[in-house]
C-alpha positions as CSV (number, residue, x, y, z in Angstrom):
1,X,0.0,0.0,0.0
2,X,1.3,3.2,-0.9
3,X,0.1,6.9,0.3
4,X,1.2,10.5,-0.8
5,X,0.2,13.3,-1.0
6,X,-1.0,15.3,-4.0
7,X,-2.4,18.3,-5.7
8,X,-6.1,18.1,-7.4
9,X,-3.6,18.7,-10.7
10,X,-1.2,15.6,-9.6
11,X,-4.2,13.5,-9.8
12,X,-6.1,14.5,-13.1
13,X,-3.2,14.4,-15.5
14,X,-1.6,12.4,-17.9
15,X,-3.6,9.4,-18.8
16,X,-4.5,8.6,-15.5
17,X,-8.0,7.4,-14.8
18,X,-10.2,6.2,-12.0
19,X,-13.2,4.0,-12.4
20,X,-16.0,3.5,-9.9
21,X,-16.4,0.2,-8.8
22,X,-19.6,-2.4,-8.9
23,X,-19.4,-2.1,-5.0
24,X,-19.6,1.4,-4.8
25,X,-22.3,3.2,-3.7
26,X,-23.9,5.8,-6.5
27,X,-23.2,9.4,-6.3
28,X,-25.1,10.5,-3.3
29,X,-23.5,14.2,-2.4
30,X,-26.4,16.3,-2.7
31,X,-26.4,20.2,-3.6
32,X,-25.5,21.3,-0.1
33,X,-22.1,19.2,-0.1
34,X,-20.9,20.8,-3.5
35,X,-21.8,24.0,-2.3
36,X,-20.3,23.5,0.9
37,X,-17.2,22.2,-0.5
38,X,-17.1,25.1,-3.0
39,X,-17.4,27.9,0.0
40,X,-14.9,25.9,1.9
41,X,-12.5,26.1,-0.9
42,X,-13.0,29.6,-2.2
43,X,-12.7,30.9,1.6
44,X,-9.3,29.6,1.6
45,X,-8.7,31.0,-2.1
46,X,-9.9,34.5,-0.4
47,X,-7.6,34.0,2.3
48,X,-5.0,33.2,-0.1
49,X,-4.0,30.1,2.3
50,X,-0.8,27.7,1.1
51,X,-2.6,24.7,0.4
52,X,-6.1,23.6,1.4
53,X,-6.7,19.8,2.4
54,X,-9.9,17.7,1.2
55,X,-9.6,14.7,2.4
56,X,-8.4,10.6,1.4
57,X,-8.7,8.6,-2.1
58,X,-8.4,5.1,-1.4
59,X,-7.9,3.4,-4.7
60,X,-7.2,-0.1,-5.5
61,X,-4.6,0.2,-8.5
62,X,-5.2,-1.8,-11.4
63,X,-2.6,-0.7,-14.2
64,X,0.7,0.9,-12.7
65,X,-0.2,4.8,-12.4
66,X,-2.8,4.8,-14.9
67,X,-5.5,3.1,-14.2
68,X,-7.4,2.8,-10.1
69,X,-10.4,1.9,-8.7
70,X,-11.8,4.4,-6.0
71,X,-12.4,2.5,-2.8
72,X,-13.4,5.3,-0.8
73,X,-13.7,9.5,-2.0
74,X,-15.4,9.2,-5.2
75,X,-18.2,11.6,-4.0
76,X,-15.4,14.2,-3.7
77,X,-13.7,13.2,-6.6
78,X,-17.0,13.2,-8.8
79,X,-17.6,16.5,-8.1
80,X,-14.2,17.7,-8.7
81,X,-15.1,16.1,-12.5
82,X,-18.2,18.0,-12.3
83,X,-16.7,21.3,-11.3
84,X,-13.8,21.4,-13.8
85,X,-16.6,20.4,-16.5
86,X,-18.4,23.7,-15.7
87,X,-15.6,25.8,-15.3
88,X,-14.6,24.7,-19.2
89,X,-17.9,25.6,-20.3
90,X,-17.5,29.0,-18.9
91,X,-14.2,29.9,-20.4
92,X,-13.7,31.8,-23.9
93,X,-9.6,31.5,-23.1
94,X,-8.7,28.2,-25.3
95,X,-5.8,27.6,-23.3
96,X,-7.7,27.5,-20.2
97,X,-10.4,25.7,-21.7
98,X,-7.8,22.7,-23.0
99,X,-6.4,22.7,-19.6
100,X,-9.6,22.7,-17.9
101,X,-11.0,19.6,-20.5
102,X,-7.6,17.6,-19.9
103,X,-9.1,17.2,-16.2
104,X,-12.2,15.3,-17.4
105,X,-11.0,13.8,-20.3
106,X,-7.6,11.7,-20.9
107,X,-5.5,14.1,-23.5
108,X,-5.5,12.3,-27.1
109,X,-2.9,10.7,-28.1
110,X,-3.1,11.6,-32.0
111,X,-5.9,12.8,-33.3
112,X,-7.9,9.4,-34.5
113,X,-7.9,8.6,-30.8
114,X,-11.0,8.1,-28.8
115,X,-12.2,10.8,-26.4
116,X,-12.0,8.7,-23.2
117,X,-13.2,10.2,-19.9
118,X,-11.2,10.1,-17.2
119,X,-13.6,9.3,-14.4
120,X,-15.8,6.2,-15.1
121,X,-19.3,6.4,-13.0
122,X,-21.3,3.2,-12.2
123,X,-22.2,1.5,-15.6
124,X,-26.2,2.5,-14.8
125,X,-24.9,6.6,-14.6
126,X,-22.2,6.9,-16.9
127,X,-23.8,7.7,-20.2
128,X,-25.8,10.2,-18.5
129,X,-22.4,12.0,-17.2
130,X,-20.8,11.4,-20.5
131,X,-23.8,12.8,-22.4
132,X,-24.9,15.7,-20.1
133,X,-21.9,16.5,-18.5
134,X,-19.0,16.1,-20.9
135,X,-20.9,16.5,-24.2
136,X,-22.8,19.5,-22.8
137,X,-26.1,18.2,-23.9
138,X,-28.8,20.0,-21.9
139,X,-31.2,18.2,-20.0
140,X,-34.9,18.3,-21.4
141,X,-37.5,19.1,-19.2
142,X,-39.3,15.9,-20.0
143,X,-36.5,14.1,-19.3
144,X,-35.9,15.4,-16.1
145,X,-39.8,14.8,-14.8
146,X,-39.4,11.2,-15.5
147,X,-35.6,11.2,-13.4
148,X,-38.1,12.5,-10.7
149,X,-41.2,10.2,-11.2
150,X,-38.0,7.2,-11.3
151,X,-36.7,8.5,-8.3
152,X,-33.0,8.1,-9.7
153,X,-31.2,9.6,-7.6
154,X,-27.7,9.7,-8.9
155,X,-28.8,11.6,-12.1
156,X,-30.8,14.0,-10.2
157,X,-27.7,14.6,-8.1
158,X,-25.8,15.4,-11.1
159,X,-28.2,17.5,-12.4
160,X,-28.7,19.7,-9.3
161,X,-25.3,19.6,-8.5
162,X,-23.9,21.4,-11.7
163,X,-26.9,23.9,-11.0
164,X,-25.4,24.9,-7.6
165,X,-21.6,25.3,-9.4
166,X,-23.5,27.5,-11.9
167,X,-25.0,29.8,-9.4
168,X,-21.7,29.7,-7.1
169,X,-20.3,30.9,-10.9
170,X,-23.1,33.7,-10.7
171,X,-21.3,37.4,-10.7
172,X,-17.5,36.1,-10.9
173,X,-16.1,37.4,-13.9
174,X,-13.8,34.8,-16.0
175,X,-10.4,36.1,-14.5
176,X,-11.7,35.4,-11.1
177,X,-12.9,31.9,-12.0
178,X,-9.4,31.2,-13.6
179,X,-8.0,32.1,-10.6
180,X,-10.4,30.0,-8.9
181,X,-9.5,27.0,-11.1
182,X,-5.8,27.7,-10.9
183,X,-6.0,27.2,-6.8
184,X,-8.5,23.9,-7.1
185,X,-5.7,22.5,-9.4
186,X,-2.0,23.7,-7.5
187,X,-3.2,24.3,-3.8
188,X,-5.8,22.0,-2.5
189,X,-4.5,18.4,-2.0
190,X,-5.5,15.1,-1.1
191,X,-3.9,12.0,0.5
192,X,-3.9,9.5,-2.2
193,X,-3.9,5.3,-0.9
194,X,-3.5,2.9,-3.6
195,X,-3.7,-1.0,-2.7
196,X,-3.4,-3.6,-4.8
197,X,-6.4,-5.9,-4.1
198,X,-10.3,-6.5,-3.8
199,X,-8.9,-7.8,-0.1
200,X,-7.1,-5.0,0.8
201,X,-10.3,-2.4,-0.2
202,X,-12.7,-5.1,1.9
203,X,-10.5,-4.5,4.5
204,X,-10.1,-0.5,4.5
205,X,-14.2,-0.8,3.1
206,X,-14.9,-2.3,6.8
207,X,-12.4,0.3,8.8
208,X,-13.5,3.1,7.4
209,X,-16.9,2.5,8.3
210,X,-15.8,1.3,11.7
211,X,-14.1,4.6,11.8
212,X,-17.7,6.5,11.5
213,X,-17.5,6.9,7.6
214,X,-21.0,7.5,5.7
215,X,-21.1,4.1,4.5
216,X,-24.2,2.1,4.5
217,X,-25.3,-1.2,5.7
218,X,-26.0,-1.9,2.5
219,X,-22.7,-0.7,0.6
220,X,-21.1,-3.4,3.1
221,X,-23.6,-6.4,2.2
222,X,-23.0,-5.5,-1.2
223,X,-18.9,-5.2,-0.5
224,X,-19.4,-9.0,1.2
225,X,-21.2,-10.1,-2.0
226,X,-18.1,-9.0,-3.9
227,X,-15.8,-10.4,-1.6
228,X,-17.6,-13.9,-2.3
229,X,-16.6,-13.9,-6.2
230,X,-14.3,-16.6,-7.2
231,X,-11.3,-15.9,-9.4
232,X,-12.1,-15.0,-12.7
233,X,-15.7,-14.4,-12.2
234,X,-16.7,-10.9,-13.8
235,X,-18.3,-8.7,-11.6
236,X,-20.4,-6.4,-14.4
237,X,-22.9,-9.4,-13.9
238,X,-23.4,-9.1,-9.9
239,X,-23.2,-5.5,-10.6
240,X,-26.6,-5.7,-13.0
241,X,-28.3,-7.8,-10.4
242,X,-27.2,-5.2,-7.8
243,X,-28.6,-2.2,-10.0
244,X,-31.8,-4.7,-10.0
245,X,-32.3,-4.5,-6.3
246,X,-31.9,-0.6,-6.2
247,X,-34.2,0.2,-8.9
248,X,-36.8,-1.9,-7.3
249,X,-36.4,-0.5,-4.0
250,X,-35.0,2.8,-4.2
251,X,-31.1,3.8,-2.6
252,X,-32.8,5.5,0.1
253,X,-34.8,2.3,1.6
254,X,-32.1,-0.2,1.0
255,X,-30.9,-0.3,4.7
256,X,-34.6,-0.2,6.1
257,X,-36.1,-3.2,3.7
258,X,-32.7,-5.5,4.1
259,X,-33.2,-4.8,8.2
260,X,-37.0,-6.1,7.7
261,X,-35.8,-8.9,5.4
262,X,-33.4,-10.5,7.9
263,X,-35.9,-10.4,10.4
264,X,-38.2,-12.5,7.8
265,X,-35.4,-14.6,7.6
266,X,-34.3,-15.4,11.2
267,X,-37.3,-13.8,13.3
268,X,-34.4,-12.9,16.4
269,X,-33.8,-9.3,17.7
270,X,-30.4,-8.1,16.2
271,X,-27.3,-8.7,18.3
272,X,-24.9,-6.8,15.8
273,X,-24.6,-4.6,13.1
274,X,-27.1,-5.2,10.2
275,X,-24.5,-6.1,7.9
276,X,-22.5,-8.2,10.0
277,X,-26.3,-10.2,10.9
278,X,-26.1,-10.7,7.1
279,X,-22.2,-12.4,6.7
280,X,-23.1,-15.7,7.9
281,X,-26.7,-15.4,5.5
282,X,-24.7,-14.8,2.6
283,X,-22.0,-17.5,3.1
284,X,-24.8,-20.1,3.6
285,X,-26.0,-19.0,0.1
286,X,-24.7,-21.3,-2.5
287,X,-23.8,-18.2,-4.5
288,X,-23.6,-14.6,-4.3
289,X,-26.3,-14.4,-7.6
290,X,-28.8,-16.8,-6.1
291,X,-28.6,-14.7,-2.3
292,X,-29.0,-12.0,-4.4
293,X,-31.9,-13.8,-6.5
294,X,-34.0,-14.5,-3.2
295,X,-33.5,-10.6,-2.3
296,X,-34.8,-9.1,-5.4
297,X,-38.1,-11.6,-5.2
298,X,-38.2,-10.3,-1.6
299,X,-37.6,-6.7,-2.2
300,X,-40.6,-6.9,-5.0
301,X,-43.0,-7.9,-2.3
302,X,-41.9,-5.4,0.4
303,X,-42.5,-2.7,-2.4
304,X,-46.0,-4.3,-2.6
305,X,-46.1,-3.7,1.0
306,X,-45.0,-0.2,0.9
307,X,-47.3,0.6,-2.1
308,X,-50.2,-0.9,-0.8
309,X,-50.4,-3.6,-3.9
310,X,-53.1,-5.8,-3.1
311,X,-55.9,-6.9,-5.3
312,X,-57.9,-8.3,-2.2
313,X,-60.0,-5.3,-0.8
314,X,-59.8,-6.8,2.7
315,X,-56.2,-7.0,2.4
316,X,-56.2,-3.6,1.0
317,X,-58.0,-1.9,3.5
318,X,-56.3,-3.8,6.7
319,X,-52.8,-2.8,4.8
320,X,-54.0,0.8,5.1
321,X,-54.7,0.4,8.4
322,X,-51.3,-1.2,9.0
323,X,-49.7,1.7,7.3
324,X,-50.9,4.2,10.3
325,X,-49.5,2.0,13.1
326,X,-46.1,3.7,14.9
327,X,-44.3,0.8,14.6
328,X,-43.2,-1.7,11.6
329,X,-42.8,-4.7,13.5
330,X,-45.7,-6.4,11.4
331,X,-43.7,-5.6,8.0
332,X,-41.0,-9.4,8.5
333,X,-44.1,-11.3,9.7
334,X,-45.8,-9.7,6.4
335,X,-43.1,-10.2,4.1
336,X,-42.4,-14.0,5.2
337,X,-45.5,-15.1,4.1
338,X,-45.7,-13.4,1.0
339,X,-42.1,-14.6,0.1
340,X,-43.6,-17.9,1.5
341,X,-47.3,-18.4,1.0
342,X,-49.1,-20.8,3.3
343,X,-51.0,-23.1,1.7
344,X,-55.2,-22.9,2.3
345,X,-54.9,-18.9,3.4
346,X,-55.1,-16.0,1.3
347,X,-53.1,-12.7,1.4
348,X,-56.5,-10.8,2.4
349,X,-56.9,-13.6,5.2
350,X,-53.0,-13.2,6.5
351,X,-53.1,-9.2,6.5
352,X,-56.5,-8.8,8.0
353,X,-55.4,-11.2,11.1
354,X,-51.6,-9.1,11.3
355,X,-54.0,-5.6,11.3
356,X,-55.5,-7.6,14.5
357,X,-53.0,-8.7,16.4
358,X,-50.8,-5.6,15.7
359,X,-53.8,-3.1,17.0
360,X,-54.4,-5.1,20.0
361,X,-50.7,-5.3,20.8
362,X,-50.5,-1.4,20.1
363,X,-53.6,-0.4,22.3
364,X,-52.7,-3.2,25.2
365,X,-49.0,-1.2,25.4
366,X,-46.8,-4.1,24.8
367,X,-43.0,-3.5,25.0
368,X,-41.0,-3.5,21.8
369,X,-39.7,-6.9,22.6
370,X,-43.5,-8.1,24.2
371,X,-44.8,-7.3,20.2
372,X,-42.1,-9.5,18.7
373,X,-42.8,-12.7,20.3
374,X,-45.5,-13.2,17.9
375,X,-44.5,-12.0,15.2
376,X,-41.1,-14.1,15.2
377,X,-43.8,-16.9,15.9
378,X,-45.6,-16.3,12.8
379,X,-42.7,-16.4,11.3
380,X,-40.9,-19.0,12.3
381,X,-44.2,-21.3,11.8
382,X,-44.2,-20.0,8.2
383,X,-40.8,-20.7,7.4
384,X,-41.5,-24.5,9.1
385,X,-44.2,-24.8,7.1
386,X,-46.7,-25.4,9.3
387,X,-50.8,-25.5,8.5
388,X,-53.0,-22.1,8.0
389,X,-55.0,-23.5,11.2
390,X,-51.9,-23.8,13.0
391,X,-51.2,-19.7,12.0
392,X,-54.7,-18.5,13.2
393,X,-53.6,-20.2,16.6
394,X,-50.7,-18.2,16.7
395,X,-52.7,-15.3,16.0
396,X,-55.5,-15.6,18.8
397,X,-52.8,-16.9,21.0
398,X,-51.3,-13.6,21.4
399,X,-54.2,-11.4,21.2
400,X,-56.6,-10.9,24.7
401,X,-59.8,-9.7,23.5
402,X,-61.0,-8.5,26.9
403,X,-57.9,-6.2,28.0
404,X,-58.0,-5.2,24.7
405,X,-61.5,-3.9,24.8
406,X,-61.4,-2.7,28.1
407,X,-58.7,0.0,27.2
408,X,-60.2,1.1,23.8
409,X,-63.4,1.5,25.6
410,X,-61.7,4.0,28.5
411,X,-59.8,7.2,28.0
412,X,-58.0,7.5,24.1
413,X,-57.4,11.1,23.3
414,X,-54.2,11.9,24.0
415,X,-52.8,8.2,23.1
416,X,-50.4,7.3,20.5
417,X,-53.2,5.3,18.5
418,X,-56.2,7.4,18.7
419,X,-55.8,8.9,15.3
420,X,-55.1,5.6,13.8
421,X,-58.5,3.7,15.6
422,X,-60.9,6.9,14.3
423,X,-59.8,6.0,10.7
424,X,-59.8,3.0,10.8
425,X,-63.5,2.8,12.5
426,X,-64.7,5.5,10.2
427,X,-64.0,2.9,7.3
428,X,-65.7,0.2,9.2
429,X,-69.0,0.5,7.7
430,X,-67.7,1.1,4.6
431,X,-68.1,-1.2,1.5
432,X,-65.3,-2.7,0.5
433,X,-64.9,-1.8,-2.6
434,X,-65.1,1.7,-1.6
435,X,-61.7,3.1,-1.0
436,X,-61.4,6.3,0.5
437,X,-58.8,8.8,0.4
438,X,-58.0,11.0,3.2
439,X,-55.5,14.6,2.5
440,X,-54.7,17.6,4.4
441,X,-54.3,17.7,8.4
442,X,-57.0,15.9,10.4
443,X,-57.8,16.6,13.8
444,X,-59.5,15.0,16.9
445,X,-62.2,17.4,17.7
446,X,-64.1,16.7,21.6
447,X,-67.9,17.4,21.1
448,X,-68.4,17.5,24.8
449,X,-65.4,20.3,25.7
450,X,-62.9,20.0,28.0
451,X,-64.5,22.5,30.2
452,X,-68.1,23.0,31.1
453,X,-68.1,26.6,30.3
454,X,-71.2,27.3,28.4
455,X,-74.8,26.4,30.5
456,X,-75.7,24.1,27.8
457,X,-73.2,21.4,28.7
458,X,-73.4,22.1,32.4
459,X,-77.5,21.6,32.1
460,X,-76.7,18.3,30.9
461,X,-73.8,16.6,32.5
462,X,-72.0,16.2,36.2
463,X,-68.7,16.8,36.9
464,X,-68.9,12.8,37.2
465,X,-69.8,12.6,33.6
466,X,-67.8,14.9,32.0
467,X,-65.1,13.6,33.5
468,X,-66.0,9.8,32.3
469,X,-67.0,10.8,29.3
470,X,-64.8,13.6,28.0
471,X,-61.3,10.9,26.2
472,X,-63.3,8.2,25.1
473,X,-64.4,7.6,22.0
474,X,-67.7,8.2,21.9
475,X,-66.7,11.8,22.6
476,X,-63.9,12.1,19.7
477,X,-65.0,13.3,16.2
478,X,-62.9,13.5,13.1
479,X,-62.4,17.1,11.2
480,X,-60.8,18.3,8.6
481,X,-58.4,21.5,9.2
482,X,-56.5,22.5,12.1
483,X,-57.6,22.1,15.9
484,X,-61.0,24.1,16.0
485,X,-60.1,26.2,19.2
486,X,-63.0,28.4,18.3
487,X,-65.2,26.1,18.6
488,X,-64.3,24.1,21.7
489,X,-66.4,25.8,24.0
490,X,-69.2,26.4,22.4
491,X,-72.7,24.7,22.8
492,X,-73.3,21.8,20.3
493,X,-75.9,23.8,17.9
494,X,-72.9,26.1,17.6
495,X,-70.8,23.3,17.6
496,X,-73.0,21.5,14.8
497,X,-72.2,24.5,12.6
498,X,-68.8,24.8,13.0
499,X,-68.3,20.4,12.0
500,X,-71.1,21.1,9.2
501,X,-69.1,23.1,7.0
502,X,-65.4,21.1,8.1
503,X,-67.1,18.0,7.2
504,X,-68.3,19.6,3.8
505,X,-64.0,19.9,3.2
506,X,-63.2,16.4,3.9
507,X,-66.6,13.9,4.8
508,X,-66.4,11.8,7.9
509,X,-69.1,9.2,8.4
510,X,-69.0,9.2,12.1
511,X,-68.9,13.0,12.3
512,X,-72.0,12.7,10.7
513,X,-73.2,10.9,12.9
514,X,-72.8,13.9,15.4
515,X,-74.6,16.1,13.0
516,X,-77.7,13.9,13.0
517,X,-79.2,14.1,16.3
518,X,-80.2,17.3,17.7
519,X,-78.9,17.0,21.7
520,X,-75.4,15.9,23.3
521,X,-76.6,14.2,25.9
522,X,-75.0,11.3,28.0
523,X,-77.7,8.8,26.5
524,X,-76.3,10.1,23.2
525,X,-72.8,10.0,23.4
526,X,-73.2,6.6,25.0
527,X,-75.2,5.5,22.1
528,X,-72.6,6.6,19.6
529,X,-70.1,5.0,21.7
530,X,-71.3,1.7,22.2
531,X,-71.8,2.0,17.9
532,X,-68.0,2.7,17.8
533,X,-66.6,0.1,20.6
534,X,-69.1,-2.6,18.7
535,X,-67.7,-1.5,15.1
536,X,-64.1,-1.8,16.8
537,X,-64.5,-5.1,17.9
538,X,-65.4,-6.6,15.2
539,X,-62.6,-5.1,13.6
540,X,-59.9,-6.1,15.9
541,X,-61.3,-8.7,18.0
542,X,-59.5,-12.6,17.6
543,X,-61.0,-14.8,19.6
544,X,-65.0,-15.5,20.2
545,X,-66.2,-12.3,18.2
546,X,-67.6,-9.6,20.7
547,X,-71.3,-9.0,20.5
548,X,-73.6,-7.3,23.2
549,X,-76.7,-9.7,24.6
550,X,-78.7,-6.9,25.7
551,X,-78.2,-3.1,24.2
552,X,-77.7,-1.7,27.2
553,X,-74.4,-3.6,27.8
554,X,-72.8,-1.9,24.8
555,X,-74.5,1.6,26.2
556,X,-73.6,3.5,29.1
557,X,-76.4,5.2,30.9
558,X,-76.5,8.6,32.5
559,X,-77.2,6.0,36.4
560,X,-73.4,4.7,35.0
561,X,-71.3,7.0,34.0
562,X,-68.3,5.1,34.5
563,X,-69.1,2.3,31.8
C-alpha cells in the first residue's frame, strides 16, 4: 500500500483514470455538499491560504499509475469532474479551456484517438455524465420529470449539482474563475492510498466504516457479496443484479427493507450490526447471484407492502390500516408469508389477522420486545411450514380480547393510537370496494369540551360525567383543518355548525353521525359509543367475536357514568 500526498492537478493528468467500482455506492453528495465544498474552498482561495486539504482517495490500482479503482472518495472526486466540467464551459480563453477539459478527459494521443473520460461512474450513470456532463447536452424538461417520477437519484444529483456550481459561478467574472481554477488544481490536495487488491479495499471498506465513515449497511452487504466472487468471475454481472435490487427499492430504503428482510429470515432481535447479521446469510448461500436472486423476489414484495399492492380489498384496507401504526414490527411477519405463502390462506386472510394482532398489541402497550414474540412466531411457523390453522392459533394466542376492549373503551385522546382507531373505525362501515382517500391535516375534535363553560353542557352533564365521558371515544370526532379552538367551548348547535361546514372539506361518516341528532346528551354520546366500541370489535377482536346480549351492555347510561 502506498500513500502521498498530492495536488487536485497531480491527480487529473496524464492518462490517468479512476473508475467506480460495482461495489460502490452511486453518487449520493447532494447540492449542499458541493456548495459546501465550493465555500470551503474559495474561503481559503480568499484567504489566499498555502494549500487547502480535502480529504483521502483510497484506490485499489489496477494498471501501474494509470488506471485505479476508488475504494473510498469518489463523491469528492465526482464533483471535482463535475466542477472542472463547468468551469470549461465557462471559459472563452482556449488555453484554459484545454487545460480545464484535460481534467475530465484523458489528453488524445493523435488525433484518431478516442475521447476517453477520465472518471468512469457506475455502468447505470455513466452515459448520462458522459452525455450531459462532458458533451454539454442540456437536460430536457421531460427528461428530467421522468428522473423524478423514477426516483434516480444519482442523475438528479448530477443535475442539481452542476446547478449549484453555476449559481456559485453567478457574478465572478472569467479572470476570477481562472483564478479559482488555478488554486482547485495547484493548492488543495489530497492523501492518495493505492492498494493492490479487492482484499485490501474489503479491508479499508470495513475500517472506514468502523471509523464513522457515511457508509451504509448496504454498501457493506453488497462489499461481502463482492468479496464472495471466485477468481475470474466478472463482476459487471453481480453488478446488474445489484442495480436490479436498487431500482426496485430505491437507494434511500435499502438499509430499512434489508433490516425487515433479515428479520423475515431469522425472526431474532439483532445482536450486531445489520450487515455483520447478514455475513453468515450470505456464506450459507450457495452463490452470491442466487442470495441475491431471493432478495430481489423479496424486495418486489416489500414494495408491494409499501405501495399498498393488493388486489384483495380486505387485504387492501387492513394494509391501510397497517400503514398508520407507529411501529413496523408487522412488516418481516408480512413479508415471510408473501415470500412464502401458506397453503389454504389467502393474502387478504393473512393481512386482516396481522392488522389484528398488531392493533391489539399497540392499544394493550406491549414493550417493543412483548410485540415481537408473535410475530417471530408467525414467522418461524411459516418458514417450518406449518398449517393455515396452526397460524390463526398463533394469531388468537397472542391477542386478549378482553384487555383489549377494556382499554379502547376507557380514555383514548391523547394516546399514540387514537388517530389511527378513528380512521380506521370510520371505514368500518364502509363497502369494501369503496376506497377512500384522506388529504390535508386531520384533527381530533371533543364534542363535549374539556371545560363545562357554556350552561348548555353544564344543564346536561356532572362533573362525574364529564369527567368519564370527555377521552373516550364516543366523545372524539374527526375534522378536517386545524384544531378548532373556536369552537371548543361552544354549545353543540354552535358546535353543529362549525363540523357542518369542516365535514363539507373532507366527509367523515362518524362525524355525521354527530350532525344527525339534535342534543349531546349522555344517552347520546353513549349511544354513539357503544356503535364505535361494537364497530371496533369486530374489527380487531380474535377470539370469540364480541357481541352485546342486551343493548344496554354496549350503552352506558347517564345512572353509570363510569361504563
Amino acid at each position: 500500500m502506498e500513500a502521498s500526498e498530492r495536488t487536485i492537478s497531480q491527480i487529473l493528468t496524464e492518462q490517468i483514470r479512476y473508475e467506480i467500482p460495482p461495489y460502490q455506492r452511486p453518487y449520493s453528495w447532494e447540492k449542499g455538499n458541493v456548495e459546501q465544498l465550493l465555500d470551503d474552498v474559495w474561503e481559503a482561495y480568499e484567504a489566499d491560504d498555502e494549500e487547502y486539504f480535502i480529504g483521502s482517495l483510497i484506490t485499489i490500482e489496477r494498471t501501474k499509475g494509470a488506471l485505479y479503482d476508488v475504494v473510498d472518495g469518489q463523491q469528492r472526486l465526482t464533483t471535482l469532474n463535475l466542477i472542472f466540467a463547468r468551469l470549461r464551459d465557462k471559459m472563452s480563453d482556449p488555453y484554459a479551456m484545454v487545460d480545464l477539459e484535460a481534467r475530465v478527459r484523458l489528453p488524445k494521443k493523435n488525433k484518431d484517438d478516442e475521447s476517453k473520460a477520465r472518471l468512469t461512474l457506475r455502468s447505470r450513470d455513466q452515459a448520462f455524465y458522459l452525455k450531459h456532463v462532458l458533451e454539454k447536452h442540456p437536460v430536457s424538461s421531460v427528461y428530467r420529470r421522468e428522473l423524478e417520477k423514477s426516483q434516480d437519484k444519482p442523475k438528479l444529483n448530477i443535475l442539481e449539482n452542476i446547478e449549484a456550481i453555476d449559481r456559485f459561478c453567478e457574478g465572478k467574472d472569467e479572470k476570477t474563475i481562472q483564478a479559482f481554477k488555478d488554486y482547485l488544481l495547484d493548492r488543495v490536495f489530497v492523501v492518495m492510498v493505492a492498494t493492490q487488491s479487492m482484499k485490501s479495499a474489503y479491508r479499508l471498506f470495513n475500517v472506514l466504516n468502523a471509523r464513522g465513515m457515511p457508509l451504509s449497511n448496504a454498501d457493506l452487504i453488497k462489499n461481502l457479496l463482492f468479496a464472495r466472487l471466485q477468481g475470474g468471475q466478472k463482476s459487471e454481472e453481480l453488478e446488474e443484479r445489484w442495480l436490479e435490487l436498487e431500482e426496485t427499492i430505491g437507494i434511500d430504503r435499502l438499509d430499512q427493507f434489508f433490516a425487515h428482510h433479515r428479520s423475515s429470515l431469522v425472526a431474532v432481535k439483532s445482536r450486531k450490526a445489520l450487515h455483520e447479521e447478514f455475513e453468515p446469510i450470505i456464506e450459507r448461500s450457495a452463490s452470491p447471484f442466487m442470495f441475491l436472486d431471493q432478495i430481489i423476489a423479496s424486495a418486489k414484495n416489500y414494495v408491494r407492502i409499501l405501495q399498498a399492492n393488493f388486489d384483495d380489498s380486505m387485504a387492501l384496507r387492513s394494509l391501510r390500516s397497517l400503514h398508520r401504526v407507529a411501529f413496523e414490527e408487522w412488516i418481516p411477519p408480512l413479508l415471510t408469508f408473501l415470500n412464502q405463502p401458506v397453503p389454504n390462506m389467502s393474502e387478504g386472510e393473512f393481512v386482516v389477522l396481522l392488522e389484528k394482532i398488531t392493533y391489539q398489541n399497540w392499544i394493550r402497550r406491549l414493550a417493543f420486545t412483548a410485540r415481537l414474540t408473535v410475530y417471530f412466531q408467525l414467522i418461524n411457523a411459516i418458514r417450518d411450514g406449518k398449517t393455515s390453522e396452526e397460524i390463526i392459533s398463533i394469531f388468537r394466542g397472542g391477542a386478549n380480547d378482553t384487555e383489549f376492549r377494556s382499554l379502547l373503551d376507557g380514555e383514548v385522546y391523547g394516546r399514540p393510537f387514537a388517530h389511527a382507531v378513528l380512521m380506521r373505525l370510520e371505514e368500518a362501515d364502509q363497502d369494501e370496494s369503496v376506497t377512500k382517500t384522506y388529504r390535508g391535516k386531520i384533527t381530533i375534535e371533543h364534542v363535549l369540551p374539556q371545560a363545562l363553560k357554556d350552561e348548555y353542557w353544564s344543564d346536561r352533564f356532572t362533573d362525574e360525567e364529564h369527567r368519564s365521558w370527555l377521552h373516550r371515544l364516543g366523545n372524539l370526532a374527526l375534522l378536517a383543518g386545524t384544531k378548532n379552538y373556536r369552537a371548543q367551548y361552544f354549545s353543540f348547535t354552535r358546535k353543529k355548525d362549525i363540523y357542518a361546514e369542516k365535514n363539507k372539506i373532507v366527509s367523515f361518516d362518524t362525524t355525521k353521525q354527530v350532525l344527525g341528532v339534535d342534543d349531546w346528551t349522555p344517552d347520546q354520546l353513549g349511544d354513539r359509543h357503544g356503535n364505535l366500541m361494537s364497530r371496533a370489535m369486530a374489527v380487531w377482536t380474535l377470539g370469540v367475536a364480541w357481541c352485546p346480549l342486551d343493548p344496554s351492555l354496549a350503552v352506558t347510561r347517564r345512572s353509570d357514568p363510569k361504563g
